[in-house]
MDAnalysis code that builds the backbone (N, CA, C; Angstrom):
import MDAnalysis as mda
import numpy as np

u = mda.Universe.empty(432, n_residues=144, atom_resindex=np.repeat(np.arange(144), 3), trajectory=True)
u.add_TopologyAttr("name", ["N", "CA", "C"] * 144)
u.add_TopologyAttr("resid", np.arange(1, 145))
u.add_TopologyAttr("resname", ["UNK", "UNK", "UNK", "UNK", "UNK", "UNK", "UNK", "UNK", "UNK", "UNK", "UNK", "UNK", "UNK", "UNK", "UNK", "UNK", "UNK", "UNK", "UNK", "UNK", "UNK", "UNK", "UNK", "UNK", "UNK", "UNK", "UNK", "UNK", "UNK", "UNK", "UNK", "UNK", "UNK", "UNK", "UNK", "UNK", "UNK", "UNK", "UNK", "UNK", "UNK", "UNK", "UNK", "UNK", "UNK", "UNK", "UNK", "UNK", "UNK", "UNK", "UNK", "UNK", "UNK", "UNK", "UNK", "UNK", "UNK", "UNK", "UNK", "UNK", "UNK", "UNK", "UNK", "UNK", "UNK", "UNK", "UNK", "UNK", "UNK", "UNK", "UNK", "UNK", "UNK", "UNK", "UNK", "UNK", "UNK", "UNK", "UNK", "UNK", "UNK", "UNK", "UNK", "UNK", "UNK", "UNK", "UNK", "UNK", "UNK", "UNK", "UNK", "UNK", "UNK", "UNK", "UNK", "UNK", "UNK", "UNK", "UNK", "UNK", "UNK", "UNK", "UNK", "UNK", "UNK", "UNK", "UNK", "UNK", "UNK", "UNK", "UNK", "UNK", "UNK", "UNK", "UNK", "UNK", "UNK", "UNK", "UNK", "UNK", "UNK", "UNK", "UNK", "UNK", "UNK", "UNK", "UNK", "UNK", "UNK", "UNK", "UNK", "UNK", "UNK", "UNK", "UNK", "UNK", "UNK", "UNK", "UNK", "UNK", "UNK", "UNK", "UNK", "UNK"])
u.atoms.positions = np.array([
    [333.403, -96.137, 270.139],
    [333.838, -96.484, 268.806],
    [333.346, -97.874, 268.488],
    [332.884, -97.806, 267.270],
    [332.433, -99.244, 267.051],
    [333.455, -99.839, 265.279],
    [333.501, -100.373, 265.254],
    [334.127, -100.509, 264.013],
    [333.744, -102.449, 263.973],
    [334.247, -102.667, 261.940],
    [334.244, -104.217, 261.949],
    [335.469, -104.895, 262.178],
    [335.219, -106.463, 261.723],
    [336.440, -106.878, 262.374],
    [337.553, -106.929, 261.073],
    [337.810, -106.391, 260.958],
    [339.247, -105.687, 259.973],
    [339.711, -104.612, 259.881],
    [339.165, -103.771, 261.036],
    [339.773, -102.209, 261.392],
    [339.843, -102.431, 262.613],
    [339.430, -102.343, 263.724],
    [339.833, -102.727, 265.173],
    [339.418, -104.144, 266.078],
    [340.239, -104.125, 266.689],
    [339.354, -104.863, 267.662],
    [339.959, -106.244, 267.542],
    [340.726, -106.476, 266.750],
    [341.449, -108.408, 266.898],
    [342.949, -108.531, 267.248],
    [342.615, -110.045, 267.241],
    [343.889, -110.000, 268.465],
    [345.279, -109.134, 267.980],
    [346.098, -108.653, 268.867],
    [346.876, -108.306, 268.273],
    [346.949, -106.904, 268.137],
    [345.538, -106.348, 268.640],
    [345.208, -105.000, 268.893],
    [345.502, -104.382, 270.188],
    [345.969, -102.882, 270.552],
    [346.233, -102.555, 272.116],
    [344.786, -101.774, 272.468],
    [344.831, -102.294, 273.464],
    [343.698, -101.201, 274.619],
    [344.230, -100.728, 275.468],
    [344.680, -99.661, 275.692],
    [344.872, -98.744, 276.495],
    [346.177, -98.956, 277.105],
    [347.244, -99.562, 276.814],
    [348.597, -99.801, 276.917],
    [348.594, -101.515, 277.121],
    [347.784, -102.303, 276.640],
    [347.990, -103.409, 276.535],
    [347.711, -104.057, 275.262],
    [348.305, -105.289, 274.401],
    [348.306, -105.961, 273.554],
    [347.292, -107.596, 274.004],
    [346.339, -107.429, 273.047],
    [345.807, -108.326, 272.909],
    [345.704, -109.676, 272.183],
    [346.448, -110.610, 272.636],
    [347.790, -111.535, 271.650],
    [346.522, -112.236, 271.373],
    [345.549, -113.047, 272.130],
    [344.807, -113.931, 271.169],
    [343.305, -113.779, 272.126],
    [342.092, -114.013, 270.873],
    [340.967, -114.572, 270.706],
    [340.742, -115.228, 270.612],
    [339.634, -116.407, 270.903],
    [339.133, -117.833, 270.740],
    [338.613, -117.663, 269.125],
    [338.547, -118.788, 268.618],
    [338.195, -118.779, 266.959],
    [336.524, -118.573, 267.146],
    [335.938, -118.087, 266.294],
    [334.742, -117.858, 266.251],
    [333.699, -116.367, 267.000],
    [334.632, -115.580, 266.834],
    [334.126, -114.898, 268.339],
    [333.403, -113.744, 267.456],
    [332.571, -113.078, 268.071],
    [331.687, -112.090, 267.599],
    [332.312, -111.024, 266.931],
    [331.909, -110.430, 265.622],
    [332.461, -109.580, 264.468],
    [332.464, -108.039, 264.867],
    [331.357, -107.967, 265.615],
    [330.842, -106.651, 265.794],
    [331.860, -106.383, 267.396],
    [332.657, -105.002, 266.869],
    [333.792, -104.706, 268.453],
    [333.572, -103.022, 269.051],
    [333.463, -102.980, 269.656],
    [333.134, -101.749, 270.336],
    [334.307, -101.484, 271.252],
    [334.279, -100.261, 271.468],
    [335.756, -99.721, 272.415],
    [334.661, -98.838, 273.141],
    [334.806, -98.553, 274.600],
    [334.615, -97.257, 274.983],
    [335.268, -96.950, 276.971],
    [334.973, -96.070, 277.741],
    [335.395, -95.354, 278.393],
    [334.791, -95.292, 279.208],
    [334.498, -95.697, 280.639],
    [333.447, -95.353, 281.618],
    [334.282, -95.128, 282.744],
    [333.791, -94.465, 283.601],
    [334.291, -94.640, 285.204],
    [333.453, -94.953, 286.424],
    [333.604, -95.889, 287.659],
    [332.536, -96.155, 288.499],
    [333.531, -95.884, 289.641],
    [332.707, -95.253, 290.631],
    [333.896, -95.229, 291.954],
    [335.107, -94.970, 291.800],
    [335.413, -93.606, 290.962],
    [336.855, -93.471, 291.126],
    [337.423, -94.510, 290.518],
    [337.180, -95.230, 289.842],
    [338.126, -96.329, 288.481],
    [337.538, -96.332, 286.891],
    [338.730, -96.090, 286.559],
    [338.540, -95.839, 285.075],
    [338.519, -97.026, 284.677],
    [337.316, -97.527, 283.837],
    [337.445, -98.753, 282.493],
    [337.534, -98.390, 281.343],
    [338.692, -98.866, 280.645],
    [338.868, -98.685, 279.237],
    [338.396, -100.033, 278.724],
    [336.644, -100.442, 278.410],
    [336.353, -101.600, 277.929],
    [336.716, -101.782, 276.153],
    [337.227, -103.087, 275.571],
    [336.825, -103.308, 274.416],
    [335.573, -105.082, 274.866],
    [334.530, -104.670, 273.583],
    [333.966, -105.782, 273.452],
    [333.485, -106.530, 272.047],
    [333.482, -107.749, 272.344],
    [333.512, -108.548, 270.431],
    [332.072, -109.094, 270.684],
    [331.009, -108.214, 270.561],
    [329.815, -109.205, 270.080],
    [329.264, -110.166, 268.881],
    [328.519, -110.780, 268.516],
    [327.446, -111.716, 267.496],
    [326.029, -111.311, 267.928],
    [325.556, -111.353, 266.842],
    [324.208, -111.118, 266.648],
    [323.313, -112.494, 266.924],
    [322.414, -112.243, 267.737],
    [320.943, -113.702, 268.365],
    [320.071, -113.281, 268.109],
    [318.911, -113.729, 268.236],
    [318.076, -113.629, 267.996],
    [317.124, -112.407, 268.452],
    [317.519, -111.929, 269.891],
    [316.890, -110.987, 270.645],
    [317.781, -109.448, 270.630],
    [318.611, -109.637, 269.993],
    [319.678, -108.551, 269.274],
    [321.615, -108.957, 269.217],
    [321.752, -108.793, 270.637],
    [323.431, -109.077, 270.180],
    [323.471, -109.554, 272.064],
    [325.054, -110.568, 271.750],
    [325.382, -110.785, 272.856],
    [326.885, -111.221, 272.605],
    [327.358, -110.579, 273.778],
    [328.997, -110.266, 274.464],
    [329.443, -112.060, 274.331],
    [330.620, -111.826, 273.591],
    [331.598, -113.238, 273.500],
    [332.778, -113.230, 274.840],
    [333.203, -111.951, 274.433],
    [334.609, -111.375, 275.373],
    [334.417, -110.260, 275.307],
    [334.728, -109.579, 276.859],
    [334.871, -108.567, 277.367],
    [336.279, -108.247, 278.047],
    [336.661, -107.220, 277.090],
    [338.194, -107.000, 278.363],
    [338.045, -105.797, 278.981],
    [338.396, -105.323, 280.282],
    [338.268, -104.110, 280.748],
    [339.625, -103.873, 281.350],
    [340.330, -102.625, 280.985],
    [341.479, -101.784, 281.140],
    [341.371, -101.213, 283.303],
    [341.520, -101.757, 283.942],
    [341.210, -100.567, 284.880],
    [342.274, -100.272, 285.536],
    [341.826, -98.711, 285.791],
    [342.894, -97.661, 286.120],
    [342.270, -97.308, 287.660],
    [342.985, -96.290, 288.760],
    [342.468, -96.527, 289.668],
    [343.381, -96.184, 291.059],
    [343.326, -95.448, 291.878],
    [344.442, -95.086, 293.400],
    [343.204, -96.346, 294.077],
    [342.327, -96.642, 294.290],
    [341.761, -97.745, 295.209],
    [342.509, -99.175, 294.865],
    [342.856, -99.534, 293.957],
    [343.236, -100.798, 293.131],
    [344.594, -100.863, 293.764],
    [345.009, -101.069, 294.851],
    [346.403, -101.310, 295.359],
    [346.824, -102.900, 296.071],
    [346.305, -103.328, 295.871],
    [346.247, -105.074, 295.929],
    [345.265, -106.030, 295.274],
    [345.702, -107.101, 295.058],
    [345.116, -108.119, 294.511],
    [343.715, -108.122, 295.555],
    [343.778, -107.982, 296.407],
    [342.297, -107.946, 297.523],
    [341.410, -106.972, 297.099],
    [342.289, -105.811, 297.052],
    [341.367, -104.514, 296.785],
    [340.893, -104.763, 295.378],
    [341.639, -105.361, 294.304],
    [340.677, -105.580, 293.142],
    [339.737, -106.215, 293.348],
    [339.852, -107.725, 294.047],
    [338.712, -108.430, 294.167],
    [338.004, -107.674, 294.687],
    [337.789, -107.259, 296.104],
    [336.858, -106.745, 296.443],
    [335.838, -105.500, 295.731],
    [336.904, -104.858, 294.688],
    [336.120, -103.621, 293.974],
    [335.360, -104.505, 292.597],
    [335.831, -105.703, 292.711],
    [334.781, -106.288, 291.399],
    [333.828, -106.489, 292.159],
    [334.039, -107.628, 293.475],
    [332.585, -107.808, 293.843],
    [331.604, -107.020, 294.081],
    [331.780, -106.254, 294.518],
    [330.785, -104.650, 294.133],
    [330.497, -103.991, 293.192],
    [331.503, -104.049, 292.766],
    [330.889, -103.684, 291.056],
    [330.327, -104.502, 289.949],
    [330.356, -105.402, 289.975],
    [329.506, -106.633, 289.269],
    [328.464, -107.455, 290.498],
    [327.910, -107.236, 291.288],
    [327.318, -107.806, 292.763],
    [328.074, -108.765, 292.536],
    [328.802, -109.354, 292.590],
    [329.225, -110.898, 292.928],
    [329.018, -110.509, 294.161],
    [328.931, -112.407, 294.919],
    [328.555, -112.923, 296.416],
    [329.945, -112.422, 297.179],
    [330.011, -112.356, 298.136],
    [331.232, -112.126, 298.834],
    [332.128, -113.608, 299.136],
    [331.575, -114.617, 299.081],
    [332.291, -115.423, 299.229],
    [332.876, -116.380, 297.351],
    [333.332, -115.066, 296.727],
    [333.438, -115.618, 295.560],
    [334.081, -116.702, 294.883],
    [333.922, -118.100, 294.723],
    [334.627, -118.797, 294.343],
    [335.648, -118.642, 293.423],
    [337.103, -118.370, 293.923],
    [337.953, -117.829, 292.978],
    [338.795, -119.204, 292.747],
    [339.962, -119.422, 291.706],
    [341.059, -120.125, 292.019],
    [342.387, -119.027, 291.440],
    [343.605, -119.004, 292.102],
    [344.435, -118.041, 291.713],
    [345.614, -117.996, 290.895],
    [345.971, -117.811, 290.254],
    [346.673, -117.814, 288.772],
    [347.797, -116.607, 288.773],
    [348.887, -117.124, 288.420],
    [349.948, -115.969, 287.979],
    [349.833, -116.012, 286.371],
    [349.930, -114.187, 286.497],
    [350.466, -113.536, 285.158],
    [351.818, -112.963, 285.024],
    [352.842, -113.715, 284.685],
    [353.905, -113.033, 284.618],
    [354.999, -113.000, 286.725],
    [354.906, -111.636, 286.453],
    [354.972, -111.469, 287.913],
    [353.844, -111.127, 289.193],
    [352.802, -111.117, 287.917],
    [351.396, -110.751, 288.830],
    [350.790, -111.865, 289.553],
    [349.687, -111.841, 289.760],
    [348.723, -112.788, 290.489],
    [347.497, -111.975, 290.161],
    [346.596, -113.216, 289.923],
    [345.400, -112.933, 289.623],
    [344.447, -114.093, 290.117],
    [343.479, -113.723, 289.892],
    [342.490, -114.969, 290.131],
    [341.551, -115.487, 288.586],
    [340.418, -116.432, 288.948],
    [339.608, -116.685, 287.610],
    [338.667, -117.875, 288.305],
    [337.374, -117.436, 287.900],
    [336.198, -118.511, 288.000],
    [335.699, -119.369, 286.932],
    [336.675, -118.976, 285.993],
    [336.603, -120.100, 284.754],
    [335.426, -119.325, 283.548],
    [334.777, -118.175, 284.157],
    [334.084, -117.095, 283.096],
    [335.259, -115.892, 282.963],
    [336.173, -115.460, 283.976],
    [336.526, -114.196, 284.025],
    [338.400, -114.540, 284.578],
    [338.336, -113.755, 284.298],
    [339.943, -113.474, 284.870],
    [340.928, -111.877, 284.871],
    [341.217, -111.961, 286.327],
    [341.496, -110.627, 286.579],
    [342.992, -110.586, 287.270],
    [343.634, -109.863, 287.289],
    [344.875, -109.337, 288.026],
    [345.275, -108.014, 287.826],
    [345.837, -108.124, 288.695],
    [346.842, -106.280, 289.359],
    [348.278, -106.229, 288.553],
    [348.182, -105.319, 287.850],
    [349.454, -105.504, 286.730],
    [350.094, -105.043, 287.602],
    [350.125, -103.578, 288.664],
    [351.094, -102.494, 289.176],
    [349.853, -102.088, 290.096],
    [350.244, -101.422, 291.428],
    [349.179, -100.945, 292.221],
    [348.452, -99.569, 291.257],
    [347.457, -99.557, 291.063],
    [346.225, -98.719, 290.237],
    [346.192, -99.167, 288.814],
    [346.860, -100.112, 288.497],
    [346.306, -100.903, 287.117],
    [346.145, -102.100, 287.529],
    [344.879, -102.614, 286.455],
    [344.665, -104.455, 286.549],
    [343.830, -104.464, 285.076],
    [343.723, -105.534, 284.574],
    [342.858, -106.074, 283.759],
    [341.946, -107.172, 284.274],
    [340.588, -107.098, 283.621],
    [339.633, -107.840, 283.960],
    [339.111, -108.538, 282.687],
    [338.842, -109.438, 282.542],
    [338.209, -110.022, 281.821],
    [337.432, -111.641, 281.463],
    [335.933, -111.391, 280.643],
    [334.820, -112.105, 281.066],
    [334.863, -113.045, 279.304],
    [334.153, -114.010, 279.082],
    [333.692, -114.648, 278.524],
    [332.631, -115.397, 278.710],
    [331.928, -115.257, 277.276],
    [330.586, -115.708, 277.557],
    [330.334, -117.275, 278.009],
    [329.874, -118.040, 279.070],
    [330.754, -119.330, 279.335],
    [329.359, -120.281, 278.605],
    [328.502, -120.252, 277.640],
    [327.499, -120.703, 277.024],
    [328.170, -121.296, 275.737],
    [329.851, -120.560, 275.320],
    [329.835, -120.442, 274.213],
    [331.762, -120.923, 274.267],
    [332.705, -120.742, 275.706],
    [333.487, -121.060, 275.829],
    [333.827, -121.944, 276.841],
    [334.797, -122.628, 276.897],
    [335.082, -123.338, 278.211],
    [335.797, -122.777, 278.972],
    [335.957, -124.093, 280.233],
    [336.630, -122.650, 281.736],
    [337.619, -122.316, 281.163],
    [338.800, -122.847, 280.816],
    [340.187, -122.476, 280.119],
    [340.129, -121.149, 279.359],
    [339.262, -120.474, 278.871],
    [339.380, -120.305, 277.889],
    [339.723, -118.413, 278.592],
    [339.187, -118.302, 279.118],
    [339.747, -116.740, 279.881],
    [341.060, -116.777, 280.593],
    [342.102, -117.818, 281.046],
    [342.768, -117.634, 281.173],
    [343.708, -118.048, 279.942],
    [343.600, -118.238, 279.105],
    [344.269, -118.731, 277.830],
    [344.575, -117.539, 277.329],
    [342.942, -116.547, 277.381],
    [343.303, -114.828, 276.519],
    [343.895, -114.375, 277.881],
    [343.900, -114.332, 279.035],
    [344.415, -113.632, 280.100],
    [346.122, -113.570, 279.961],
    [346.751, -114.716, 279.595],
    [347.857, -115.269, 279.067],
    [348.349, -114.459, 278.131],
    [347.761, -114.094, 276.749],
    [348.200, -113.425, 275.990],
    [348.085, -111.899, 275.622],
    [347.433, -111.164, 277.169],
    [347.829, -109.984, 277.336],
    [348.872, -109.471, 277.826],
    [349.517, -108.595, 277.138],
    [350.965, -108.197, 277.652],
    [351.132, -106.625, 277.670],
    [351.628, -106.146, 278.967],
    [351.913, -105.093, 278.870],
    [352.539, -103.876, 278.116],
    [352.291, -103.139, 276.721],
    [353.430, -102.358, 276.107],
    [354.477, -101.373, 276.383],
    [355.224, -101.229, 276.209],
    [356.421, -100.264, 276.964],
    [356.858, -100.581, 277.892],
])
């Protein structure tokens, strides 16, 4: 699904049983929703692109993931670093959400809501500062 930004996609919008309380000001118009699975984990991605020069590029990325492998904060890390190659020795620092724990490299920020759910999510860091993924990480909240 692609839609503009006054039908889906801003803050304040849910993905896949979560509320998306805030966006950084300025962030790309053009939002896409869609559905993939890698290894037995479901991503429910939304993404807010802008248009460059060489076509379009990702501001924020949030990804929904679902998942029986996802049963600790380890097992997430470890299923990102494989799934995005990150290095194995990933420079993390670690952050609570709520009652969760998560980590963040100052582009991304991820945690384990419940064993087989977590949210992940990236920002473009050309265009935001480190703060700035855990600021939106902050204002995702679980519905129901």
């Amino acid at each position: 699904m692609t839609s503009g930004p006054d039908s889906s996609g801003l803050a304040g919008d849910e993905l896949d049983g979560f509320r998306i309380g805030y966006l950084p000001p300025g962030i790309g118009e053009l939002v896409s929703d869609f559905v993939t699975e890698w290894e037995g984990v479901r991503f429910t991605t939304r993404v807010w692109e802008r248009p460059v020069d060489e076509g379009y590029r990702v501001d924020v990325r949030v990804h929904v993931l679902r998942g029986g492998r996802l049963t600790t904060l380890a097992n997430l890390r470890d299923f990102l670093v494989e799934y995005d190659e990150r290095p194995a020795d990933w420079a993390l620092i670690a952050f609570r959400h709520g009652a969760a724990e998560g980590f963040s490299d100052g582009t991304e920020a991820f945690w384990l809501v419940e064993p087989g759910v977590a949210v992940d999510l990236r920002v473009d860091p050309e265009r935001f500062d480190t703060g700035t993924p855990l600021t939106i990480a902050e204002s995702i909240i679980t519905l129901g």
